[in-house]
Steps between C-alpha positions, in 0.01 A plus 500: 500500500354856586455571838142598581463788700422502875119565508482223244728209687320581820144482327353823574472627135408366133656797298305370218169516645564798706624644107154484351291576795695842468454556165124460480498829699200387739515486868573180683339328760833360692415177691729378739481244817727483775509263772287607697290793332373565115622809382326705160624825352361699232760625298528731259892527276644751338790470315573163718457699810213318727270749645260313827140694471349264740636217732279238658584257736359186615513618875249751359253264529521501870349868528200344312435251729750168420501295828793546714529164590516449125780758449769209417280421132498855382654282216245352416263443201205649676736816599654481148190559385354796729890635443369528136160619555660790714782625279200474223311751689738739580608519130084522426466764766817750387392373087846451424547273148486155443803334573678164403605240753803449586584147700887523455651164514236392689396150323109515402348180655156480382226551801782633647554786729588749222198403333241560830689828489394558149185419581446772777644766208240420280182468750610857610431599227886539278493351120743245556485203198532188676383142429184400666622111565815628688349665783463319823184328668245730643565267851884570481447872403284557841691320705268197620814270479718683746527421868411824630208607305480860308161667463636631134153642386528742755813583514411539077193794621754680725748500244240663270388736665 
């Protein structure tokens, strides 16, 4: 039996995937979540060396206006989301190119967290193909079913502006 090396075993990299999102020569969109925060990168390789251009966290959001006493679900969907619509806008604003997404060996749970992030990529304003049916609720992508309530439409304006 071949011994898989260590990235692989400790499930941190799919050298397959990772393979053809290099060779398509695009930029990625790196999504990754932590245990407490949301962290996105976009990335740009050359000759398998990863370049950051811009780094966005989800403790971002708190300059914006996320609720302190709301700082423990900057996990969220509803800060997934504004996590995308922010990174979207920063690549908008310095018109870098359309990248692909990159969700690592994240699993892709429909109405999921990854997906409200998707979302926020494309209402920025990024071409991002994604299936309509897999996005979350509008109610789950706000917010309205967390305990401490986020006002996400304005934290949306500041982000924009």
């Amino acid at each position: 039996m071949k011994t898989l090396k260590r990235r692989r075993r400790e499930h941190k990299t799919d050298y397959g995937k990772r393979l053809k999102l290099l060779k398509s020569g695009k930029p990625r969109v790196v999504f990754r979540r932590t245990n407490r925060y949301l962290i996105v990168q976009y990335v740009e390789s050359k000759e398998a060396k990863d370049k950051v251009v811009l780094g966005v966290n989800s403790k971002d959001l708190l300059k914006y206006g996320w609720p302190e006493n709301a700082k423990g679900s900057l996990k969220s969907t509803a800060a997934s989301y504004l996590t995308g619509h922010l990174i979207g806008k920063q690549i908008k604003d310095k018109k870098l190119d359309t990248p692909i997404v990159d969700m690592g060996m994240l699993r892709m749970v429909q109405k999921g967290k990854q997906y409200a992030f998707l979302k926020g990529l494309i209402d920025s304003g990024v071409d991002v193909k994604c299936p309509e049916n897999a996005f979350p609720s509008e109610e789950r992508i706000k917010g309205e079913h967390m305990k401490n309530k986020v006002d996400v439409d304005t934290i949306k304006e500041k982000i924009g502006k």
